[in-house]
N, C-alpha and C positions, 0 to 999 in steps of 0.2 A: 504494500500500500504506500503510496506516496504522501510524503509529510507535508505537512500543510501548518500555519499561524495564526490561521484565522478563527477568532474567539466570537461565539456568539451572542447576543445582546444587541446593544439598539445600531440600529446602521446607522452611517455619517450624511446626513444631511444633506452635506455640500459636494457629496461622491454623486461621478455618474451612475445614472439607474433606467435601463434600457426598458422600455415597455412593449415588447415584440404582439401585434395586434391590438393597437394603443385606441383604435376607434371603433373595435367590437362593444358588445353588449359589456364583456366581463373588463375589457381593457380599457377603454373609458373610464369605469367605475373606478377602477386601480389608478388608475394617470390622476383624476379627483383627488383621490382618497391621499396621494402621496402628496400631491399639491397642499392640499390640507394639512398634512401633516406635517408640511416644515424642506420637503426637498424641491432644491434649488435648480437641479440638475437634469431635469429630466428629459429622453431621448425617446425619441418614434419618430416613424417610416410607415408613410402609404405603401399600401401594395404595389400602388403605379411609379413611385420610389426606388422602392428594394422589393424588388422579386427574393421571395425566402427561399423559393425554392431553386435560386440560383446558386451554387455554392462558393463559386467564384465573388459571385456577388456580396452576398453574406461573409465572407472572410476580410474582405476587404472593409467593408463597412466596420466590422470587429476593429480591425487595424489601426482604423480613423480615430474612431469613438471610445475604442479602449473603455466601456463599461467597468464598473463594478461590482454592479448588481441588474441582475435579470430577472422579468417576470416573460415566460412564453407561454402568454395566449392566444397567440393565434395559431389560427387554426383554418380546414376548410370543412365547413359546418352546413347541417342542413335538418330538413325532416325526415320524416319516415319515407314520401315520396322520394326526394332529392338518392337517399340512403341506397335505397331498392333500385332504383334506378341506374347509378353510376358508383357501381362500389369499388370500382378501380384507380376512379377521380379517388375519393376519401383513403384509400388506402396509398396511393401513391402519393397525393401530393401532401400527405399529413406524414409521411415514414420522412420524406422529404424536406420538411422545413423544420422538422423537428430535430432528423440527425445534422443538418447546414448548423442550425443555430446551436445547437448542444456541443457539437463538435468548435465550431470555430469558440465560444465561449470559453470550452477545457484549453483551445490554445494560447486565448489571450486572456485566459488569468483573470477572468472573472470567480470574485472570493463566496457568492449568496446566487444560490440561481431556485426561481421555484415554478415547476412545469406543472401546470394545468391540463387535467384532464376530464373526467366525464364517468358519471355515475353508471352508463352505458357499459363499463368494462365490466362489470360484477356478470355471473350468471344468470341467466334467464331467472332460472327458479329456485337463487339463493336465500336461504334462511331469512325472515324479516325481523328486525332491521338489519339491514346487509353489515356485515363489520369487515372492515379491512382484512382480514385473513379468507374470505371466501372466495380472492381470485384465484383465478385458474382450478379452481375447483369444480367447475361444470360449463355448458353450452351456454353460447353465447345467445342474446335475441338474433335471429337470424336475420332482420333487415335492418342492423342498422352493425354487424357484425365485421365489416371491412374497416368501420373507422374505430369502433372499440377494437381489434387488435393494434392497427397503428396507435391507440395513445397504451392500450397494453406495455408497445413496446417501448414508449417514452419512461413510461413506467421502469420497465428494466435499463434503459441507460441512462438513469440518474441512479441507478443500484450499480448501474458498475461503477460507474464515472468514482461513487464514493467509494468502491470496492479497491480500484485500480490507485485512483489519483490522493485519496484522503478528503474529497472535495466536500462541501457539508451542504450537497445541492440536497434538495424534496422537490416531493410531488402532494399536489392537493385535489381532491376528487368532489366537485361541489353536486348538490341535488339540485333540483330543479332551479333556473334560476329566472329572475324578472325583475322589472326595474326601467326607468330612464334609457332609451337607445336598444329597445326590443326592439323585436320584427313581427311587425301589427299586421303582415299581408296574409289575404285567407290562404294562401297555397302555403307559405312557409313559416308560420307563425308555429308557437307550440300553446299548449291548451289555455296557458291564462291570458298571453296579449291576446287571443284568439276572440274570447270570451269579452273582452274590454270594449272591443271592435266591434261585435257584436251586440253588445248589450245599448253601448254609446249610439249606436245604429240604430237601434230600437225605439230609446230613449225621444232622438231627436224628430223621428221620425212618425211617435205616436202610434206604436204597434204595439196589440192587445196583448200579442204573445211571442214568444222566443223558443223554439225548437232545437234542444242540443241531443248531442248522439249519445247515444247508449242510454245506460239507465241512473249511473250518476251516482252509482255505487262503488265506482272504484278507489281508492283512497293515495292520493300524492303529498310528497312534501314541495314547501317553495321558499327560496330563501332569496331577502332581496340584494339584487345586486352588489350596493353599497355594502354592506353586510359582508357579503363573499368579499370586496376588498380590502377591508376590515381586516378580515379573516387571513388574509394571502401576509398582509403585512406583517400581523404578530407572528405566524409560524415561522418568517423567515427570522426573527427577531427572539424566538425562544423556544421552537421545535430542532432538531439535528436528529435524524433517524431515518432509517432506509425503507422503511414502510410506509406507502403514500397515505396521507391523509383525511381522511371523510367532513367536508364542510356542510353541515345541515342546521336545521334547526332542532331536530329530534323529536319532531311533532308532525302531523300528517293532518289533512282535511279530507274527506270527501268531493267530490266533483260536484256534488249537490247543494254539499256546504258553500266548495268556493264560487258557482253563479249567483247566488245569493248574496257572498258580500259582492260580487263584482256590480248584480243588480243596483242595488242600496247604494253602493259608491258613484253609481253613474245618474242615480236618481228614476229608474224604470221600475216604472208600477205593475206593470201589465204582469201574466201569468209567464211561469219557467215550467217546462212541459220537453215529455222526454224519448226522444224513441228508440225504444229497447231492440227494435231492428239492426240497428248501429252496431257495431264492436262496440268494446267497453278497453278490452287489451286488458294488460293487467294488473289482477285485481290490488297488488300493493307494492311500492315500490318509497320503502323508508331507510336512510341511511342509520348505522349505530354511529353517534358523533362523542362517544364515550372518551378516544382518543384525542380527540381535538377539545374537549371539558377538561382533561388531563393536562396539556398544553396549556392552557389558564383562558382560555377563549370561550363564549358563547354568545349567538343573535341576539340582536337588542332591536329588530324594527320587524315587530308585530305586523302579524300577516294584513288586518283591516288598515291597518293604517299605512302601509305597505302599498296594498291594493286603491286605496284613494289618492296617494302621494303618485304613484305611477297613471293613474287615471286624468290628474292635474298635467302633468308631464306632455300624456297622448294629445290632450286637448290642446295644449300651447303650439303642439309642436307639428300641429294635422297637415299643414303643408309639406314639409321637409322631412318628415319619419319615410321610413320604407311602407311602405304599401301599394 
């Protein structure tokens, strides 16, 4: 193992601190949450920029910029359509930006790296609440299974990087997430900007009723954004361990539950009504965030008020959001 000096505790401020996908849902939030918190330094690259998955590209940029701290979240992300449909995209260009950035990072001596991944990796039909020790213990959901092994394997090269080099990189694995700079569009949204859009639609538009799919029985967690970047910033600042992380909140709703506050937040009276035609998928999907309570971390922005603050958000931003 390679020796290493670097002591964990609070990072320095005034040190560069790269945000690799700084204008995603999660990277934004992070870029925020740093700003806020005091650093001076901070680094991002459009896509139309720095191609990640250039390597050339990406090495040199390292060389310029000489970071010293990393958050990589970017990613090429999508839905369950996008997933099923191109799973060679998600598998290639996410093994791809991941080892560019990882790799060029171990060569220029970046000291704090923390890789973001996706609650997607665990087993289809692992034990609930899922705990970090059930990867690789069973089959993957089959359509969304090319991009959980690429961040699988993100996963395994921050376990060598610290195996090989002494390096004190991590990994964090958030649940579901939502927030400021979601994706409101009905093809690629996921279930609660979905439901926002919907409901806001309703609302304005004076319909008696609203028709969501399945039965409304299945039970999800959702953790807001800011929160996840919260979260990224203490682990790097007092986690050090080879086993990736679980960011949740450790509490779940019903789908029934969450159109109800989504309703109430947008102000829509009419009837919520359900058709059990629909899939539902499945029935639960909670993270154990025991590890990450350990760590000294836990959410602090309540799912209602969550769901109103991001509902504020959609309305300000109706012109310029994705949709």
């Amino acid at each position: 193992m390679g020796d290493t000096n670097f002591a964990l505790g609070r990072l320095d401020r005034a040190s560069t601190f790269y945000v690799a996908g700084h204008r995603g849902l999660v990277g934004s939030a992070i870029w925020r949450n740093l700003e806020n918190e005091g650093f001076k330094n901070l680094v991002g690259r459009l896509s139309s920029e720095l191609d990640l998955k250039d390597r050339e590209a990406v090495f040199a940029f390292f060389a310029e910029t000489k970071p010293r701290y990393v958050v990589l979240a970017a990613a090429k992300v999508g839905g369950i359509l996008a997933n099923s449909k191109f799973p060679v995209d998600f598998l290639s260009d996410n093994l791809r930006i991941q080892v560019n950035v990882l790799d060029a990072a171990r060569v220029h001596g970046v000291e704090r790296l923390l890789f973001l991944g996706s609650s997607c990796i665990y087993p289809k039909f692992a034990e609930q609440p899922i705990r970090e020790d059930s990867l690789l213990t069973g089959h993957l959901e089959p359509t969304n299974d090319a991009y959980a092994i690429a961040k699988i394997a993100g996963i395994m090269q921050i376990q060598a990087v610290r195996r090989q080099y002494g390096l004190p990189w991590i990994s964090a694995m958030p649940t579901n997430l939502y927030g400021p700079g979601d994706n409101f569009s009905p093809e690629g949204s996921h279930v609660l900007p979905a439901l926002i859009r919907r409901y806001d639609d309703a609302a304005k538009n004076g319909s008696d009723s609203v028709t969501n799919w399945g039965s409304g029985s299945p039970r999800r967690e959702f953790l807001h954004v800011d929160d996840m970047a919260a979260a990224c910033l203490h682990l790097m600042e007092n986690y050090d361990g080879p086993s990736q992380v679980n960011v949740g909140t450790g509490s779940d709703v019903t789908i029934k539950e969450l159109a109800s506050m989504v309703a109430d937040a947008v102000g829509f009276k009419g009837n919520i009504e359900w058709d059990a035609n629909r899939p539902d998928g499945t029935p639960r999907k909670l993270l154990d965030v025991s590890k990450l309570a350990k760590a000294g971390w836990s959410s602090s922005i309540g799912l209602e008020e969550g769901i109103r603050t991001t509902v504020d958000w959609y309305r300000a931003n109706l012109e310029s959001i994705r949709h």
